[in-house]
C-alpha positions as CSV (number, residue, x, y, z in Angstrom):
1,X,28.0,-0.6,2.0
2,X,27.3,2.3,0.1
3,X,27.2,0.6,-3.4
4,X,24.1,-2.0,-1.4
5,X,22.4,1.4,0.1
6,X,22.4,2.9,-3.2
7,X,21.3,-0.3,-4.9
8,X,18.5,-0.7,-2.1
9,X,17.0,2.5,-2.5
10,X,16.8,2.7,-6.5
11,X,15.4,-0.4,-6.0
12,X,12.7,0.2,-3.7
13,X,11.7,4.0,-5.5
14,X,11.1,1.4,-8.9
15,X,8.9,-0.4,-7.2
16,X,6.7,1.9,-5.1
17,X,6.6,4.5,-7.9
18,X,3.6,3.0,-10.0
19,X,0.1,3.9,-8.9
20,X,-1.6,1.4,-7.1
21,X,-4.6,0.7,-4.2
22,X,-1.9,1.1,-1.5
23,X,-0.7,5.0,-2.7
24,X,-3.8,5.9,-3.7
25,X,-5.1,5.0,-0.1
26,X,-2.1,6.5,2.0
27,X,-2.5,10.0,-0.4
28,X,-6.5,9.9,-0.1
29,X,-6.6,9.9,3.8
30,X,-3.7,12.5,3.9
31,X,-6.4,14.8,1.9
32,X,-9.6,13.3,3.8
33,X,-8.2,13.4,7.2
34,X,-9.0,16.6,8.9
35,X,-5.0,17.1,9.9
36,X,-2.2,15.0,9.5
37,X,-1.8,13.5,12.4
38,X,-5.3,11.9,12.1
39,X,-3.3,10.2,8.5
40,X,-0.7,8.4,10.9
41,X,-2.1,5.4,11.5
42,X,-2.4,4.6,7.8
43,X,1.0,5.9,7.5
44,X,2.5,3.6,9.7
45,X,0.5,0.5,9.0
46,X,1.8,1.0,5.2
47,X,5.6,1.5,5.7
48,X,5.4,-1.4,8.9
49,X,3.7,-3.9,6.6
50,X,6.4,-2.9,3.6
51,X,9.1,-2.9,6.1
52,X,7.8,-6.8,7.3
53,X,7.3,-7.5,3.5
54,X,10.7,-6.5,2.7
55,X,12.4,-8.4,5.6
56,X,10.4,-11.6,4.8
57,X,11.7,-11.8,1.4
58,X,15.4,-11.3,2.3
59,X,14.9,-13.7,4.8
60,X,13.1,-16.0,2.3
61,X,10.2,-16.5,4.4
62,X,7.7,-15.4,2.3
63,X,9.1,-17.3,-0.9
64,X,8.4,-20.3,1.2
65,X,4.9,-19.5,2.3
66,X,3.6,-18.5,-1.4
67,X,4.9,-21.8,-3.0
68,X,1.6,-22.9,-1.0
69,X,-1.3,-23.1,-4.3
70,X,-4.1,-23.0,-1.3
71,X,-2.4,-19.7,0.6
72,X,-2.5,-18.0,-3.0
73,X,-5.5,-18.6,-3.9
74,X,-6.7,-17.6,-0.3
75,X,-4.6,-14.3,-0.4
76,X,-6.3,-13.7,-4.0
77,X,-10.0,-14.6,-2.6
78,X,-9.9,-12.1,0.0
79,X,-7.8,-9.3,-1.2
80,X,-10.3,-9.0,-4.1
81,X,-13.3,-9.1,-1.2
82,X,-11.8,-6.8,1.0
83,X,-10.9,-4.3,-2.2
84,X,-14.2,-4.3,-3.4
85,X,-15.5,-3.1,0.0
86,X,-12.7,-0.6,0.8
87,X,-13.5,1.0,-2.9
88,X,-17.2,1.5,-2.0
89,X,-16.4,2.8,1.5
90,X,-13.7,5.4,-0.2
91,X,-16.5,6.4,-3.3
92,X,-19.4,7.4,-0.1
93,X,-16.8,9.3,1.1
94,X,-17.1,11.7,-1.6
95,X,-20.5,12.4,-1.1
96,X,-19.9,13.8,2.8
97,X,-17.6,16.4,3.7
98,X,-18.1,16.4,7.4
99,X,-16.9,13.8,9.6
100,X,-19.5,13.5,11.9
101,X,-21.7,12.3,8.8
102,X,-21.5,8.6,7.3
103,X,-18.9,8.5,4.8
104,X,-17.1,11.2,6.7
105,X,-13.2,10.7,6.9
106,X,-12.2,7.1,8.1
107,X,-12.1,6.4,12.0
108,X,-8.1,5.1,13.0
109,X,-9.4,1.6,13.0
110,X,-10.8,1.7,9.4
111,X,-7.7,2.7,8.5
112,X,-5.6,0.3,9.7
113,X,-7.4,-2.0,8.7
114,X,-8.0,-1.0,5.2
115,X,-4.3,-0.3,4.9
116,X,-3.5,-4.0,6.2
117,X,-5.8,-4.9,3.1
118,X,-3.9,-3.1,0.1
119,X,-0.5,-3.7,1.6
120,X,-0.9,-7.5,2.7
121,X,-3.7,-8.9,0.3
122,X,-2.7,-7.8,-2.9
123,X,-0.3,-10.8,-3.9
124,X,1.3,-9.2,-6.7
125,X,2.8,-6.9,-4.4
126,X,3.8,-9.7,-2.4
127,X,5.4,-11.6,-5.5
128,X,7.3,-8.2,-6.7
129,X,8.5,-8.1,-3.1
130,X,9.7,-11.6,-3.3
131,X,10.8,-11.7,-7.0
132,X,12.8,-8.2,-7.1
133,X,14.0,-7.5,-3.6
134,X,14.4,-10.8,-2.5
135,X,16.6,-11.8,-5.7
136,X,18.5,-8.8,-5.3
137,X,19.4,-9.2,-1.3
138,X,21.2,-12.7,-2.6
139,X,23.9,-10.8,-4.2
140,X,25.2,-9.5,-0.7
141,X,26.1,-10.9,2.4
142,X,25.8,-9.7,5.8
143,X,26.3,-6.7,6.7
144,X,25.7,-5.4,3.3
145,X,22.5,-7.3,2.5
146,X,20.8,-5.7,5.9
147,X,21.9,-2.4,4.6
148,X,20.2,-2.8,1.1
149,X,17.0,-3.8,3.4
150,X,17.4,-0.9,5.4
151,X,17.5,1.6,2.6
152,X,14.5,-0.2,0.6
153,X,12.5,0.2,4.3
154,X,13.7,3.7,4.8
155,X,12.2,4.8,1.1
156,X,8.7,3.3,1.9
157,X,8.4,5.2,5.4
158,X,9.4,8.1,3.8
159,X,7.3,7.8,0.9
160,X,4.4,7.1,2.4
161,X,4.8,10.1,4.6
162,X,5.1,12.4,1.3
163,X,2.2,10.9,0.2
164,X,0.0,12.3,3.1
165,X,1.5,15.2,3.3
166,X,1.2,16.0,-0.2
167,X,-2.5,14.8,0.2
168,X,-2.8,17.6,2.9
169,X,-1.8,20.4,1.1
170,X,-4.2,19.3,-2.1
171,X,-6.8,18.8,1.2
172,X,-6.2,22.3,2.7
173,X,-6.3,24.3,-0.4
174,X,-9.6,22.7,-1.5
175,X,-12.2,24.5,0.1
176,X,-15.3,23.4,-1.8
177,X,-14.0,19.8,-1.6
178,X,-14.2,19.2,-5.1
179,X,-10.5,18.5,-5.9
180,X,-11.4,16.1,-2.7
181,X,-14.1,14.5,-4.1
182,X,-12.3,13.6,-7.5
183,X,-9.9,12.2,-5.6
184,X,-11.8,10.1,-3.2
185,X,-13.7,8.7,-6.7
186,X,-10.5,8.4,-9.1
187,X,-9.1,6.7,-5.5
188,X,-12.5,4.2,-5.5
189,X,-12.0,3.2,-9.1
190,X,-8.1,2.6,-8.8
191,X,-8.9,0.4,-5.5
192,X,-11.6,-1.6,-8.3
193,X,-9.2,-1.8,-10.8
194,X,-6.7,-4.1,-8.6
195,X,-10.0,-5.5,-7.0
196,X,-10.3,-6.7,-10.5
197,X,-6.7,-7.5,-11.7
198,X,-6.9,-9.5,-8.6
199,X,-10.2,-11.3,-9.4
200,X,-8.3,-11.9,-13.2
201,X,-5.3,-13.8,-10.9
202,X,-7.6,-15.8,-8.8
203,X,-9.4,-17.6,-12.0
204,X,-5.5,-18.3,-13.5
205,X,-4.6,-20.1,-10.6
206,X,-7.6,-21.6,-10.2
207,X,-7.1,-23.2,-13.6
């Protein structure tokens, strides 16, 4: 059991590591949000749709699902919409430092749903669920293989939490708001860039 736990969470730290629209959201509203606890709704709709990601693909579920062409291409279509949108929405928020002001810091609902987006419409991040966890759950049987899925859950929750809070600090010791500002912009053009590596996905299975 310890060998799968080990296994698991190596695992899951390789694949959450690289930046994408998903970190950069989850560390931007930690530095946005006026406290922390206003950052726990994104917090826990990231690490709840990884945790259902990761389970799917153990399962096999979502292997199943994606061999679909038409769900695909629909996940492609509106992951790239719903990018392009969230990525302007996180750029005006540069531009207004108080919250009562449009472009202030996201409401709950925004966030949630906007977390939803990067986490469940980005179907690279689906396939690299299904392709790298998924394969590696068949080398164990139960309980072993629910171990390994419980240590590559436990690193997203608590990565995703280390990501607000480290977006906090940055947040509170940026008084002018510039530092926040860069960030809500460099967060905008990261969220365009998979809006766009997306839109690149779409036209090759389109083909």
């Amino acid at each position: 059991m310890t060998e799968a736990a080990v296994h698991g969470i190596l695992l899951a730290f390789g694949l959450i590591l690289p930046l994408g629209a998903q970190n950069v959201f989850v560390f931007n509203q930690g530095a946005s949000q006026p406290t922390l606890l206003r950052a726990v709704p994104v917090i826990l709709t990231a690490a709840l749709c990884d945790t259902l990601l990761i389970v799917l693909a153990v399962l096999g579920v979502s292997l199943v699902l994606l061999t679909f062409p038409w769900l695909k291409l629909t996940l492609f279509g509106a992951g790239f919409l719903f990018l392009l949108y969230m990525g302007w929405t996180v750029w005006k928020s540069a531009a207004s430092p108080s919250p009562s002001q449009d472009g202030g810091p996201l409401t709950a609902k925004r966030q949630i749903a906007f977390a939803l987006s990067v986490s469940l419409l980005n179907p690279h991040a689906i396939l690299d669920t299904v392709g790298v966890i998924g394969t590696n759950s068949l080398q164990y049987d139960s309980p072993e293989k629910w171990v390994f899925t419980g240590a590559c859950a436990a690193v997203s929750w608590l990565w995703f939490l280390g990501l607000a809070v480290t977006g906090r600090v940055i947040g509170r010791t940026d008084t002018k708001g510039n530092v926040l500002q860069a960030v809500n912009r460099l967060s905008a053009l990261i969220i365009w860039g998979v809006a766009v590596y997306i839109a690149f996905g779409f036209v090759q299975e389109a083909m």
